[in-house]
MARBA-3410 file (N, C-alpha, C, O; in Angstrom, 1 decimal):
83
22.0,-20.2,-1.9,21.7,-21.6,-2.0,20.2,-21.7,-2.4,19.2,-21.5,-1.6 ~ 20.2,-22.3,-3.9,18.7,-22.6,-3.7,17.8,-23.7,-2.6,18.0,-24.8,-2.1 ~ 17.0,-23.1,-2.7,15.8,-23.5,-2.0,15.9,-23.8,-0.5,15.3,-24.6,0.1 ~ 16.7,-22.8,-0.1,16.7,-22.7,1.2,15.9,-21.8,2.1,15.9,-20.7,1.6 ~ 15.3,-21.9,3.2,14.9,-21.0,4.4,16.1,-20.4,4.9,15.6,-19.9,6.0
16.8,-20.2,4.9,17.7,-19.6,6.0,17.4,-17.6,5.7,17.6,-16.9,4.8 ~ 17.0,-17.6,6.9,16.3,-16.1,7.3,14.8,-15.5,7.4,14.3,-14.5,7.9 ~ 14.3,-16.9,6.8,12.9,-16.5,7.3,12.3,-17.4,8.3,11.6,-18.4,8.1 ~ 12.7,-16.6,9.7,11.8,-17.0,10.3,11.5,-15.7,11.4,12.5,-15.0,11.7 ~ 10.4,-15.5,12.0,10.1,-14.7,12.9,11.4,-14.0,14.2,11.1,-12.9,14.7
12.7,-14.8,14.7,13.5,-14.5,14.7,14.6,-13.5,14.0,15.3,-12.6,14.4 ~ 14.4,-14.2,12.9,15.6,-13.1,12.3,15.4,-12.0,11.7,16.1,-11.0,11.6 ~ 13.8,-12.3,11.4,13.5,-10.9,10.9,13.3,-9.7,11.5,13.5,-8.5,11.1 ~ 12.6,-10.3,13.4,12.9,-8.9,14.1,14.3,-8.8,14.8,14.5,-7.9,15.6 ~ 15.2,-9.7,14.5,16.6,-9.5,15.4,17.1,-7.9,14.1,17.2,-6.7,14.4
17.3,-8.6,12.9,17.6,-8.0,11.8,16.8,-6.5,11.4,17.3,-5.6,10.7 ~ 15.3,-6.5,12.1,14.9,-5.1,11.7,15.3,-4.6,12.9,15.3,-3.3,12.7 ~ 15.7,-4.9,13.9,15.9,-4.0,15.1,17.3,-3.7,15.1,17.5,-2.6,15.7 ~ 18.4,-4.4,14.5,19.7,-4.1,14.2,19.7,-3.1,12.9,20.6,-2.3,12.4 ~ 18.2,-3.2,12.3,18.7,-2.1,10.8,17.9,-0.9,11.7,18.3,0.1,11.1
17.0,-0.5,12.7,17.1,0.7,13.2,18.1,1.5,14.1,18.2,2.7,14.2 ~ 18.9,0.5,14.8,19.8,0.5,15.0,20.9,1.4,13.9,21.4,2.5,14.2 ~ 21.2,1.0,13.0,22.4,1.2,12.2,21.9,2.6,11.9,22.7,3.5,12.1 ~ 20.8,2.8,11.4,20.1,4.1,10.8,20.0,5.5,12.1,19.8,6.7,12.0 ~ 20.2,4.7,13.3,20.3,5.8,14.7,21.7,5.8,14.8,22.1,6.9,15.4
22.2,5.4,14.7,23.5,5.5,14.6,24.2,6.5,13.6,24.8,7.6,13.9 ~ 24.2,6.0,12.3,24.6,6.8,11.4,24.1,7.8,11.5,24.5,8.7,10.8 ~ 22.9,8.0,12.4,21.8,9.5,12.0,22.9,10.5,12.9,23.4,11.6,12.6 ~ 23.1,9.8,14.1,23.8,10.9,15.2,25.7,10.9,14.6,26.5,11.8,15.0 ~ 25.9,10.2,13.9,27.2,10.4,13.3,27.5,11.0,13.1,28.5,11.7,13.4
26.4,11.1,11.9,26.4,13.0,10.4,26.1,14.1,12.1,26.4,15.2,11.6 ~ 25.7,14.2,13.1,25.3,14.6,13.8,26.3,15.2,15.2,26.0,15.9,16.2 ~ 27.2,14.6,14.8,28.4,14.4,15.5,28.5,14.3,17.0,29.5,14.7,17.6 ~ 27.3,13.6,17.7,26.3,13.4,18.8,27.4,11.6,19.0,27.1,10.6,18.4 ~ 28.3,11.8,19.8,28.5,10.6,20.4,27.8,9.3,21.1,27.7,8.1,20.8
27.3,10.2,22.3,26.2,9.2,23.4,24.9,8.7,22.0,24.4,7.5,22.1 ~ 24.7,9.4,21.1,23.5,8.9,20.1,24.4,8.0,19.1,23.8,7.0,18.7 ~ 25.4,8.1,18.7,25.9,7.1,18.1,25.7,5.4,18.8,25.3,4.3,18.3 ~ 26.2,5.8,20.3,26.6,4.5,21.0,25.3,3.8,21.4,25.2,2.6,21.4 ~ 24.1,4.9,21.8,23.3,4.1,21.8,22.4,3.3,20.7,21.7,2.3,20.9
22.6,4.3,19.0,22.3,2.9,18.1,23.5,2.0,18.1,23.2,1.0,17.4 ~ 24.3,1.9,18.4,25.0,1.0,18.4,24.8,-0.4,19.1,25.0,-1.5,18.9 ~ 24.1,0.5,20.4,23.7,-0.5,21.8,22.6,-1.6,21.0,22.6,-2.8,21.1 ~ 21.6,-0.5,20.0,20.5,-1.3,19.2,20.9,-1.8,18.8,20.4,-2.9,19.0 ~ 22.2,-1.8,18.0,22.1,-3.1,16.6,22.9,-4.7,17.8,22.9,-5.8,17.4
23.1,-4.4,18.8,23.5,-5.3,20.0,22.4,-6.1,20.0,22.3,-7.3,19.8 ~ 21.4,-5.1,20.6,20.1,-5.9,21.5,19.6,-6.5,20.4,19.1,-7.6,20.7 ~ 19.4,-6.1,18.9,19.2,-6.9,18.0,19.6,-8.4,17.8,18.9,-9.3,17.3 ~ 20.8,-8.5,18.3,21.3,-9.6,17.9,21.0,-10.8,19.5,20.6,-12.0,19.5 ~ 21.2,-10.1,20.3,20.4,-10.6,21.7,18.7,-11.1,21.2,18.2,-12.2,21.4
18.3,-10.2,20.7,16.5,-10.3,20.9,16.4,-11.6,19.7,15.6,-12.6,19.9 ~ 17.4,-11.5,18.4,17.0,-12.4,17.6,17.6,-14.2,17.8,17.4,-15.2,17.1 ~ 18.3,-13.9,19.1,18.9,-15.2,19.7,18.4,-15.8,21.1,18.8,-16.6,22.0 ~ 17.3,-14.8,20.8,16.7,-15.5,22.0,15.6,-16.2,22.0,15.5,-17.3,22.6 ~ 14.3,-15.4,20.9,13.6,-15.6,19.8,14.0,-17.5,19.5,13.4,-18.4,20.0
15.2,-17.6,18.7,15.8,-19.0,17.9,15.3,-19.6,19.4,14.2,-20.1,19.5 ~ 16.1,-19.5,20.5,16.0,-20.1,21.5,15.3,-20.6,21.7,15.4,-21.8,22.0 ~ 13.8,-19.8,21.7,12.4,-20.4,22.6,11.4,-21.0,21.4,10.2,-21.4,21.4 ~ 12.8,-21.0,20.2,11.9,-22.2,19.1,11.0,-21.2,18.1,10.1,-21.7,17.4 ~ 11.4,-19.7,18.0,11.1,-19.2,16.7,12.0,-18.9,15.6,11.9,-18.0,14.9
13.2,-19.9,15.5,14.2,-19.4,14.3,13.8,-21.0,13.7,12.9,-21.7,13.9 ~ 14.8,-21.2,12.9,15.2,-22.4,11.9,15.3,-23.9,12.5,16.2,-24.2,13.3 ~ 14.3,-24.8,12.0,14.5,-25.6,12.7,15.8,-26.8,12.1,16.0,-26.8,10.9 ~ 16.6,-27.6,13.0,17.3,-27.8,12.0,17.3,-29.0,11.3,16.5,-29.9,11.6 ~ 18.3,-29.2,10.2,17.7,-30.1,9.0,18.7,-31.0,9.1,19.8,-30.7,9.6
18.4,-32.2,8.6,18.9,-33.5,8.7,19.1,-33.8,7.3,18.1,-33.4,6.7 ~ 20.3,-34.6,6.4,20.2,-34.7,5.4,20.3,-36.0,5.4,21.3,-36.5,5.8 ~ 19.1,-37.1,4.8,19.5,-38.8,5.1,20.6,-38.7,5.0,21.1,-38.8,6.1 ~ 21.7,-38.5,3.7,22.9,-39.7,4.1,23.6,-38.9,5.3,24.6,-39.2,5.8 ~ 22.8,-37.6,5.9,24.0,-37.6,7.1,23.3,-37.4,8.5,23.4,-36.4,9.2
22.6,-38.9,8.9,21.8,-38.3,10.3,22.5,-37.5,11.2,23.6,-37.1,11.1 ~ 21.4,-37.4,12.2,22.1,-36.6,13.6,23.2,-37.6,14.2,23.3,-38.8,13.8 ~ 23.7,-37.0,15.0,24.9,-38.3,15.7,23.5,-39.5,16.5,23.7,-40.8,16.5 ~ 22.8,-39.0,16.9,21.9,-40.2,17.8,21.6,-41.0,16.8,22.0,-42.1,17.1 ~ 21.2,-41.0,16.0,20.7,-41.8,14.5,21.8,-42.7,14.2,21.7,-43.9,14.2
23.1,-41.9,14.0,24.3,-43.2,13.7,24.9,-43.8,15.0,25.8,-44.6,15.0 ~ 24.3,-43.4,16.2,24.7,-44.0,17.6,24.0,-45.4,17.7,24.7,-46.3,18.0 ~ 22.1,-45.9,17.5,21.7,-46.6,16.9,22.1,-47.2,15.6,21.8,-48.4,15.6 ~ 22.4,-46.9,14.9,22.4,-48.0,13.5,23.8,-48.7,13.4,24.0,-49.8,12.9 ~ 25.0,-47.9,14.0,25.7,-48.4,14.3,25.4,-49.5,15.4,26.2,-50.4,15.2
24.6,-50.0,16.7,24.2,-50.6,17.5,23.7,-51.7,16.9,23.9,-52.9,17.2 ~ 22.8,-51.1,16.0,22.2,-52.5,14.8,23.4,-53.2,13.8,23.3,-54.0,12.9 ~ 24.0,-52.9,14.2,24.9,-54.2,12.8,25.6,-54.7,13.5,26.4,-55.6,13.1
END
């Protein structure tokens, strides 16, 4: 989609790099044939997804966007009120 943000923001990029060390510990103990080291990058690409949702949470991901013809519902809760 042009001209969009979607992925850059301080959120996703460390949810996303800590899920790709993750994947790379993982696959490493695979070829390795190291179970417990499999599961624990596996556990990473988890906490990745935790750390990068938590991040959004406290207001460092995407803020979100409004397109005029389609406000938020409070916007058509008012203007509906006005006519």
């Amino acid at each position: 989609m042009a001209g969009s943000s979607h992925g850059h923001t301080p959120a996703a990029w460390t949810g996303v790099i800590i899920s790709f060390i993750g994947f790379c510990v993982a696959s490493l103990f695979m070829v390795m044939a190291s179970p417990v080291g499999f599961w624990a990058g596996m556990g990473l690409v988890l906490l990745g997804g935790v750390v990068g949702g938590i991040m959004s949470k406290m207001g460092m991901g995407q803020k979100p966007h409004f397109h005029p013809l389609n406000p938020p519902a409070a916007s058509r809760e008012t203007a509906d009120a006005k006519s």
